[in-house]
C-alpha positions, 0 to 999 in steps of 0.5 A: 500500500502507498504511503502517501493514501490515508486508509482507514483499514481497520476490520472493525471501527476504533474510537479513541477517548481522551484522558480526563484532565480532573473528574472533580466538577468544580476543577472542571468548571474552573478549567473549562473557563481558564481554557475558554479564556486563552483561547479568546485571548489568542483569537482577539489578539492574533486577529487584532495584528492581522487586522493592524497589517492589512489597513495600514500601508506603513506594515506592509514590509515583509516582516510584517507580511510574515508577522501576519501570516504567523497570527493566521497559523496561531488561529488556525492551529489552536482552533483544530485543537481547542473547541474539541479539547473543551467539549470533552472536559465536561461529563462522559468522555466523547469518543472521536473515530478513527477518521476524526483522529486522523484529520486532527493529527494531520492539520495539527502536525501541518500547521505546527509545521508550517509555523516553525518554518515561518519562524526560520524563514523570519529569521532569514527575513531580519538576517536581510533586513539588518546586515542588507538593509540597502537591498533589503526591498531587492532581496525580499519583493514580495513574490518572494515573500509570497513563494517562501510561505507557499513552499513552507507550507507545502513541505509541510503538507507534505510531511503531515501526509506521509507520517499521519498516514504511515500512523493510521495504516497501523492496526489498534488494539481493541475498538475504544482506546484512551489516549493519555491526552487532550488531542491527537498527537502524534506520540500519544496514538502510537502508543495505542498500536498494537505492532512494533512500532520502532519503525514508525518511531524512527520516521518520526525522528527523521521528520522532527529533524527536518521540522524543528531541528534544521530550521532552528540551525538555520536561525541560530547561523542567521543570528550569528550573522545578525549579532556580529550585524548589530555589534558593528553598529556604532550609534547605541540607539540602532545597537538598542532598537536592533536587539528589540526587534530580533528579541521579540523573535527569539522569545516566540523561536525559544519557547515554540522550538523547545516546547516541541524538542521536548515532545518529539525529540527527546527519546522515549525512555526518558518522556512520560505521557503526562509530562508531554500532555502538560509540555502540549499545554505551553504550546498550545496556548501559552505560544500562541498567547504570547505571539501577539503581545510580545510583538505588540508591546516590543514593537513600536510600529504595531504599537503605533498602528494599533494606537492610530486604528483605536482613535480612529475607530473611537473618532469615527463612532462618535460622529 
């Protein structure tokens, strides 16, 4: 059977159920509303730079079109994960079929994937900007721009096929299996399969590697050179304002990046279930989170934008 066709092959229908977080009501309440307000937050606050982008002609450069492109993936991927995470909280656990497992594994894996390679592709972005700056509109035009994010998220796509499906041509034990966690990932199913799975392990690997350890290389060269970029710079003010705009990323990069080595890349011996469900919380909110206010309240240029749109919008409702 090809890998790249996703099969469901199953000779009786499997359902997954996922684990519990509390059984306790009022804790359940508690984190039902916690949850819901994260997830608010991220909607509002990652719509909000999108929004800034596309009105305001001063944004339109291609840290901001990245910058834009990243808030759009954050809605995307916290929105695959959440609304299900939330309706499982309460009560009897809903089960999700085998089918259902496999399209939110597949859409989690692609977009988490495309975001860590928007990351390294912003970083080539602030390489450009600040050790070219007088080419800097000759090296990234904007269809340039636009093919880089095509080509991440068609590897991305690509990647996400091939593992979800290699995944779910496996057979599972039993038709109602728990998984010790609140989506789909990729680690926590393959520990349901019946078989030896240290093939599957092993592809696994290869595809982290490819996901999150070769694009973090590649930004940690981009910085060397932006360092050694900043350092020269004579006037303490650029030296200041240059190390703010590429510390913003590097917080979003460190957080996004080791989050996920944890998960995927450390080996199986040293992880446990309830450690990687509890590393999937940071990533699943708490990256998504802070994107928007990390570049809004280190960003003068977003500050500004947002400042101008609110006097505008509150000018244009008093009249």
């Amino acid at each position: 059977m090809p890998v790249g066709k996703l099969v469901f092959n199953q000779s009786d229908p499997t359902e997954f159920v996922f684990r519990a977080f509390t059984t306790a009501t009022e804790f359940q309440v508690l984190l039902f509303l916690l949850f819901l307000l994260l997830y608010l937050m991220i909607l509002c606050g990652n719509t909000a730079i999108i929004w800034v982008v596309c009105t305001h002609s001063t944004l339109r450069t291609p840290m901001y079109f990245f910058l834009s492109n990243l808030s759009f993936l954050e809605i995307c991927y916290t929105t695959v994960v959440v609304p299900l995470m939330l309706s499982n909280i309460f009560g009897a656990q809903k089960p999700i079929s085998l089918a259902g497992c496999g399209a939110q594994m597949f859409f989690f894996v692609t977009l988490g994937s495309t975001d860590c390679f928007l990351l390294a592709i912003m970083a080539y972005d602030r390489y450009v900007a600040i050790c070219h700056p007088l080419h800097y509109t000759l090296i990234m035009p904007r269809k340039l721009c636009t093919q880089m994010l095509g080509g991440a998220l068609g590897l991305a796509l690509f990647l996400s096929l091939q593992l979800t499906a290699l995944i779910f041509t496996l057979p599972f034990c039993g038709h109602h299996q728990e998984i010790n966690h609140f989506l789909c990932d990729v680690p926590p199913v393959l520990r349901l399969a019946c078989p030896d799975i240290r093939v599957h392990q092993a592809v696994l690997y290869v595809v982290s590697i490819l996901v999150l350890t070769i694009p973090f290389l590649l930004i940690c060269v981009s910085y060397m050179f932006i360092t050694c970029a900043i350092l020269s710079i004579r006037f303490a003010e650029g030296r200041r304002q240059a190390f703010s705009t590429c510390s913003s990323h590097l917080t979003v990069v460190l957080l996004q990046y080791g989050c996920f080595s944890l998960v995927y890349l450390r080996p199986r011996s040293s992880t446990s279930e309830d450690e990687d469900r509890q590393i999937a919380l940071v990533y699943t909110f708490v990256t998504p989170l802070l994107n928007p206010l990390i570049y809004t309240l280190r960003n003068k240029d977003v500050k500004g934008a947002l400042r101008s749109a609110i006097i505008r919008k509150a000018a244009s409702d008093a009249n």
